[in-house]
N, CA, C and O of each residue as an XYZ file, in Angstrom:
388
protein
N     -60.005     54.909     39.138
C     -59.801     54.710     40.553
C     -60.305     53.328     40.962
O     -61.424     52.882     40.712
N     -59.085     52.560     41.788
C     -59.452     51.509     42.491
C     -61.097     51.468     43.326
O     -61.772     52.496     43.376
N     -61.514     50.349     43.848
C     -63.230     50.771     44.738
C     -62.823     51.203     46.104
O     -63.645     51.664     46.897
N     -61.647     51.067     46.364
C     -61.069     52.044     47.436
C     -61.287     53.452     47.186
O     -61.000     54.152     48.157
N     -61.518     53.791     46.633
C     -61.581     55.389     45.513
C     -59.706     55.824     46.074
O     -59.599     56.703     46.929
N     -58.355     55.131     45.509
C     -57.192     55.227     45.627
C     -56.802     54.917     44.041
O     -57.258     53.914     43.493
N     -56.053     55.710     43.438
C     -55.912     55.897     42.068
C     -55.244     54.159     41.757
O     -54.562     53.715     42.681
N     -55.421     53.311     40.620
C     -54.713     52.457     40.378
C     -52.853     52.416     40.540
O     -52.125     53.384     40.319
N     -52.474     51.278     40.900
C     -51.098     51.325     41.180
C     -50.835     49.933     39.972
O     -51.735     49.408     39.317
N     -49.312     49.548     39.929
C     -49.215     48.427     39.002
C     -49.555     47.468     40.244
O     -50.419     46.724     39.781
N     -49.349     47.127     41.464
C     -49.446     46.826     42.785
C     -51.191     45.816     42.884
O     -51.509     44.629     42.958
N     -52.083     47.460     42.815
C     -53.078     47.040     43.065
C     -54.009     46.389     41.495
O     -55.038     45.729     41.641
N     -53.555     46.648     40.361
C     -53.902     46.112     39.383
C     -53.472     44.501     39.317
O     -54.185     43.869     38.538
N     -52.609     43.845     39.876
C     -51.918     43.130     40.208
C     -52.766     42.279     41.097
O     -53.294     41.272     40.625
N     -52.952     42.646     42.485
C     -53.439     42.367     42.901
C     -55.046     41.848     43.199
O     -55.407     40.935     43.941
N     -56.172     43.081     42.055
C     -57.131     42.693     41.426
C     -57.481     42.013     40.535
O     -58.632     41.597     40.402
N     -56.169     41.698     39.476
C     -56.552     40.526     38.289
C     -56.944     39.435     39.350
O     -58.010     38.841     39.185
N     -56.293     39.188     40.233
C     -55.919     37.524     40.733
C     -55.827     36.314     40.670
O     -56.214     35.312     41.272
N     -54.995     36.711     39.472
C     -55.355     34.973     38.496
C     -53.623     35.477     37.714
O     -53.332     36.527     37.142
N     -52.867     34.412     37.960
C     -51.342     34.629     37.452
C     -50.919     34.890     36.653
O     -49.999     35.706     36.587
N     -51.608     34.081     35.389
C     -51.657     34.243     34.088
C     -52.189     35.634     33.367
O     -51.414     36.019     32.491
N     -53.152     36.318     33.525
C     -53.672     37.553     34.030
C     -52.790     38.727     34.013
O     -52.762     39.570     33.116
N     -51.879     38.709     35.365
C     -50.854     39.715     36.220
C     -49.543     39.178     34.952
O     -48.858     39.960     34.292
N     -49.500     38.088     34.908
C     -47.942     38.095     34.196
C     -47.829     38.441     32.631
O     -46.805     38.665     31.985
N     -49.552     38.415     32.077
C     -49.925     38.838     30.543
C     -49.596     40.535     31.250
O     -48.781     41.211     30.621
N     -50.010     40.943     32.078
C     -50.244     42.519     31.866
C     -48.937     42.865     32.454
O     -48.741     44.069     32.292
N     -47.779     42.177     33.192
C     -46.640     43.085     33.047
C     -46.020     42.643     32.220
O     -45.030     43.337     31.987
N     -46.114     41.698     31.557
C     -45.128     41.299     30.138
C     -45.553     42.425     28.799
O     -44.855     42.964     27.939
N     -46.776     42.464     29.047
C     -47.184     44.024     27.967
C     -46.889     45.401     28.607
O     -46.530     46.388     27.965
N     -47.092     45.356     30.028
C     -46.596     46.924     30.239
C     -44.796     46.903     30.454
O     -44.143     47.923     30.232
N     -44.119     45.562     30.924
C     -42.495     45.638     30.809
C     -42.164     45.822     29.389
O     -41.047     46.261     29.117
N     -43.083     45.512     28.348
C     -42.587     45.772     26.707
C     -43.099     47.011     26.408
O     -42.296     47.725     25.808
N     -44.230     47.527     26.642
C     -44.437     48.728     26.085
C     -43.313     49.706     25.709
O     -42.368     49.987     26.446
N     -43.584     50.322     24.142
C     -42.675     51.545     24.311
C     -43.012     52.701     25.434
O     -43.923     52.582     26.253
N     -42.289     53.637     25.360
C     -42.544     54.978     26.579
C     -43.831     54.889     26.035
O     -44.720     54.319     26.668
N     -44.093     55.530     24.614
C     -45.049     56.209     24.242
C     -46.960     55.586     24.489
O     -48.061     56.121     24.358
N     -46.470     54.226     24.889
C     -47.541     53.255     24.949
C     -47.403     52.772     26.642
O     -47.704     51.597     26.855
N     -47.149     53.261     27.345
C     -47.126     53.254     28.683
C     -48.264     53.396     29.193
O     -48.899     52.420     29.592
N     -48.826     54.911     29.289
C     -50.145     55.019     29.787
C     -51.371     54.589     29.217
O     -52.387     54.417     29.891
N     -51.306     54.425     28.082
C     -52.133     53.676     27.108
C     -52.299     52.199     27.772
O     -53.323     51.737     28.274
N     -50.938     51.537     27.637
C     -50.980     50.517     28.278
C     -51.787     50.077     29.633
O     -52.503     49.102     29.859
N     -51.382     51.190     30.446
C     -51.587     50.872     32.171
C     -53.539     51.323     32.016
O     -54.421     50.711     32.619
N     -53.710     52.195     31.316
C     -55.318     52.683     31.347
C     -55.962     51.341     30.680
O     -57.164     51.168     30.879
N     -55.400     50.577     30.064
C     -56.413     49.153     29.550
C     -56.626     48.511     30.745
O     -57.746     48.237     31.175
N     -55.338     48.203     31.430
C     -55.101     47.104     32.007
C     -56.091     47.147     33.554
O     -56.707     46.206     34.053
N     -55.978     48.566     34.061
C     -56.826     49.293     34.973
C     -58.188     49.217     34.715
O     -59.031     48.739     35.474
N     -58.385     49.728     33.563
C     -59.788     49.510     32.940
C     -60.744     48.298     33.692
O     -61.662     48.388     34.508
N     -60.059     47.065     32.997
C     -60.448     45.531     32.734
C     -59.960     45.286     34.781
O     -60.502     44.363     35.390
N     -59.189     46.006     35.343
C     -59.146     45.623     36.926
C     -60.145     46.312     37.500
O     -60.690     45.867     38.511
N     -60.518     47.476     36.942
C     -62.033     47.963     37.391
C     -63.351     46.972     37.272
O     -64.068     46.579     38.192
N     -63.440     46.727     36.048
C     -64.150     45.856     35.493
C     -64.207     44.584     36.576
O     -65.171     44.324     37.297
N     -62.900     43.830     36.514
C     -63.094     42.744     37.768
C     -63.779     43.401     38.935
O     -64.842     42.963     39.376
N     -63.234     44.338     39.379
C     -63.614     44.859     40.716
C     -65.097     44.878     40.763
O     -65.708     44.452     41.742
N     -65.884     45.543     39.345
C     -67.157     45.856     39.331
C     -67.985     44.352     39.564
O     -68.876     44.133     40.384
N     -67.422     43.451     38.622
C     -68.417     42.216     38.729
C     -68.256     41.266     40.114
O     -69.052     40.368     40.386
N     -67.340     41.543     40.764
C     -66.815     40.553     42.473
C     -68.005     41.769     42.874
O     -69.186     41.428     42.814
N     -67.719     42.941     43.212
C     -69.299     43.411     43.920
C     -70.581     42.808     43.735
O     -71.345     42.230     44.508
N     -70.650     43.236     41.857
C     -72.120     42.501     41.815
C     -72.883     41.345     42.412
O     -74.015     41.120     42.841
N     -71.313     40.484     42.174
C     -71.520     39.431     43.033
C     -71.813     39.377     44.146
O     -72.846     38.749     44.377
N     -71.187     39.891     45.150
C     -71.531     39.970     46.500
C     -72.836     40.281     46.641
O     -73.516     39.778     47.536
N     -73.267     41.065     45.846
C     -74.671     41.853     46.137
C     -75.907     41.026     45.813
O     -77.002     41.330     46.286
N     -75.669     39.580     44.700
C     -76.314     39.092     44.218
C     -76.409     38.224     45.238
O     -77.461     38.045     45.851
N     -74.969     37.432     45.574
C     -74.934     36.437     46.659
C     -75.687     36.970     48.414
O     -76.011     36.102     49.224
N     -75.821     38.222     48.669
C     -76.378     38.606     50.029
C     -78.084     38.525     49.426
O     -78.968     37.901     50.014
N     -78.219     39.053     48.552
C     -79.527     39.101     48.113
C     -80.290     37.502     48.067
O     -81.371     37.349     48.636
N     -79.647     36.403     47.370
C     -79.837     35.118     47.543
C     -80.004     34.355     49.158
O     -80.628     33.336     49.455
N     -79.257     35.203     49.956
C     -79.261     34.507     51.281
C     -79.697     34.896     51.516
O     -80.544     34.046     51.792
N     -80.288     36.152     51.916
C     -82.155     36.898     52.992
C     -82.900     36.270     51.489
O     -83.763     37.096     51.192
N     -82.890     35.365     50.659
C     -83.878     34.822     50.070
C     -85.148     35.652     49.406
O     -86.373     35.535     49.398
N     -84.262     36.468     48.910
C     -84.645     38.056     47.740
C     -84.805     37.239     46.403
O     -84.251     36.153     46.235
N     -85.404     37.694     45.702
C     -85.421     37.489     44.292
C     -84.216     38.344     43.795
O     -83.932     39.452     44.249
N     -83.386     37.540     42.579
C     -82.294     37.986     42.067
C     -82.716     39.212     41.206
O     -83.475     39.169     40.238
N     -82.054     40.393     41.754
C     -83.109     41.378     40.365
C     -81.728     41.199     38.914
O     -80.596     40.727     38.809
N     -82.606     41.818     38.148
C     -82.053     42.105     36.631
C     -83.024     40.755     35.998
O     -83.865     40.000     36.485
N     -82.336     40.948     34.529
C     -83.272     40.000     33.757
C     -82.314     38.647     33.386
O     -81.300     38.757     32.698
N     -82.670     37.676     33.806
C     -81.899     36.278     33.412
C     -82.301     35.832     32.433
O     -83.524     35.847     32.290
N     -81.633     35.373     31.580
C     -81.290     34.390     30.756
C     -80.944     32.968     30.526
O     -79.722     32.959     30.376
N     -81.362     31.869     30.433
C     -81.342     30.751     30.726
C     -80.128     30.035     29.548
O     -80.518     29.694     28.431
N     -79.264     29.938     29.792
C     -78.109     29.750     28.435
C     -77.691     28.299     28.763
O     -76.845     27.923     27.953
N     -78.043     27.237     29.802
C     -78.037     26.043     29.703
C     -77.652     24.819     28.741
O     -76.953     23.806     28.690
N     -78.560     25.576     28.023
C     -78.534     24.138     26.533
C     -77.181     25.024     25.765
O     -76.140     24.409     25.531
N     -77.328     26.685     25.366
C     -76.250     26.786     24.188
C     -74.697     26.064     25.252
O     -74.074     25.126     24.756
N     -74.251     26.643     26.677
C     -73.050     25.796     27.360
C     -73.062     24.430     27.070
O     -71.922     23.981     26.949
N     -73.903     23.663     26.926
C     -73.681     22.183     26.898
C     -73.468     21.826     25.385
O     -72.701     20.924     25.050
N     -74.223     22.619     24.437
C     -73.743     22.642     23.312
C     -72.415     23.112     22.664
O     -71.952     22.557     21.668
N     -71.637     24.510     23.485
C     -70.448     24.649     23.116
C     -69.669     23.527     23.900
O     -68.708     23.074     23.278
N     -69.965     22.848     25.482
C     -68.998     22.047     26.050
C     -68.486     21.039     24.631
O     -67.335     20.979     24.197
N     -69.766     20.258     24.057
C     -69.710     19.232     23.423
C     -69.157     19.406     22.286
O     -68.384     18.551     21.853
N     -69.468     20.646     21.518
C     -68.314     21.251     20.287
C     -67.109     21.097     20.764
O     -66.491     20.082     20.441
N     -66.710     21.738     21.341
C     -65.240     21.557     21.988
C     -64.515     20.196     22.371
O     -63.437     19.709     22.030
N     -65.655     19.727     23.315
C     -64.968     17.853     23.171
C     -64.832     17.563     22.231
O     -63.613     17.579     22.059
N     -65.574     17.091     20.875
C     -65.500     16.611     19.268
C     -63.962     17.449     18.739
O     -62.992     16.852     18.272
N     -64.016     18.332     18.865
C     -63.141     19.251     18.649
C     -61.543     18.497     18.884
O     -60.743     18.003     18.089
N     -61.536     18.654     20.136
C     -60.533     18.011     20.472
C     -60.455     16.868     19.993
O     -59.741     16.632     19.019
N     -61.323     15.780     20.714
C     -61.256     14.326     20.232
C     -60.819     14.309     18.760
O     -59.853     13.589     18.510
N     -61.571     15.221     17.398
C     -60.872     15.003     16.176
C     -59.263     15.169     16.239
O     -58.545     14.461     15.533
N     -58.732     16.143     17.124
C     -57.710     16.553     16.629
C     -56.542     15.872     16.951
O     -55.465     16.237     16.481
């Protein structure tokens, strides 16, 4: 179920990826699916639109919590240096290629 608590539609899965590339990967796999891989299909795709749905809340909740100037709860991780280290793999990366 959508966070509307309204069962997923192709509509509102659609509408929760919100990113084009996203919506046009998941009806190019559910317009190919065989029958037999239909609901299989649509329960991934729902899944991973739940999933979005879940982390845009968190967010919100993190972002209201930041503005009344709350401490962020959960446990952080400081991953700084490994991002700047994969950015720079990836530049070399390219640049070799």
């Amino acid at each position: 179920m959508s966070d509307t608590g309204q069962p997923w539609t192709i509509e509102t899965i659609c509408e929760t990826l919100g990113d084009p590339t996203l919506t046009k990967k998941f009806l190019g796999e559910f317009n190919t699916a065989r029958v037999d891989q239909l609901i299989p299909t649509f329960e991934k795709w729902a899944s991973r639109a739940g999933r979005i749905q879940a982390a845009e809340q968190r967010g919100r909740e993190l972002a209201a919590a930041d503005d009344r100037g709350e401490e962020l709860p959960g446990e952080w991780v400081d991953r700084t240096e490994w991002v700047q280290q994969e950015a720079a793999r990836i530049r070399a990366e390219r640049g070799a290629a």
